[in-house]
C-alpha positions in Angstrom: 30.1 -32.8 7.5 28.3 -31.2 4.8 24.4 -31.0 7.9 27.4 -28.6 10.4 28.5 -26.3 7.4 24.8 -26.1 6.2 24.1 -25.2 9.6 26.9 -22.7 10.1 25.8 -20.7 7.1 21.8 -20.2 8.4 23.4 -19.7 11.6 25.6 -16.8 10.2 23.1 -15.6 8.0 20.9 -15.3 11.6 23.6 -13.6 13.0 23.9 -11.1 10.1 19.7 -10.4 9.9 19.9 -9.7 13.9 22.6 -7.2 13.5 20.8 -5.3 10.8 17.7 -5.7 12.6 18.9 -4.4 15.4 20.6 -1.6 13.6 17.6 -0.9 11.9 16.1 -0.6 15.5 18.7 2.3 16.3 17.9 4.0 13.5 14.0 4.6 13.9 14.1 5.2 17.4 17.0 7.9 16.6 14.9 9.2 13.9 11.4 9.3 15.5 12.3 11.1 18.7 14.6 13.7 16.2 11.0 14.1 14.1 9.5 14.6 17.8 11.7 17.1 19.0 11.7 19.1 16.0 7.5 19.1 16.1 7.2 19.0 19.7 9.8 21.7 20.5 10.3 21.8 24.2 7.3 20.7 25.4 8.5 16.9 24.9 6.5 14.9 27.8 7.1 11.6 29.5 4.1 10.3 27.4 5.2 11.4 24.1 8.3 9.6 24.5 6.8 6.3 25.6 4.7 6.6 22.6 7.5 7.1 20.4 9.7 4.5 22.0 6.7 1.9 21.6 6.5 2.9 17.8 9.7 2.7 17.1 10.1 -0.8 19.1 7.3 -1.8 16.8 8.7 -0.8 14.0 11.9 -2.4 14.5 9.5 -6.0 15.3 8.2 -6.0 12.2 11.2 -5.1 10.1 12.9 -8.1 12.2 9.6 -10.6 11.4 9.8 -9.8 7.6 13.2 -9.8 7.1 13.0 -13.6 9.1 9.8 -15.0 7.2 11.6 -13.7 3.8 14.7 -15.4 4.7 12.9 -18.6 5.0 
């Protein structure tokens, strides 16, 4: 018994770093198109956005790798 509860604690504590990973996700994209809007005013283009989605969806991989390689 002692291998299934081992397993449901990294399995919980996977659970929890997805849901903060994915929170963390949220917040940059929400920040990054506020800090686009506010520079771009309202000449906010299809290909600013895509840039800003892409950077904030890379952002939010690499929080989600380091908070995975440091739980290791």
């Amino acid at each position: 018994m002692p291998n299934i509860e081992i397993g449901l604690q990294y399995s919980f504590i996977f659970v929890v770093i997805l849901f903060f990973s994915t929170f963390h996700y949220f917040i940059c994209l929400f920040l990054l198109t506020k800090l686009k809007q506010i520079k771009l005013t309202k000449n906010l283009n299809i290909l600013n956005e895509q840039k800003t989605y892409r950077t904030a969806i890379s952002l939010g991989r690499i929080h989600v790798s380091l908070i995975l390689f440091a739980s290791l």
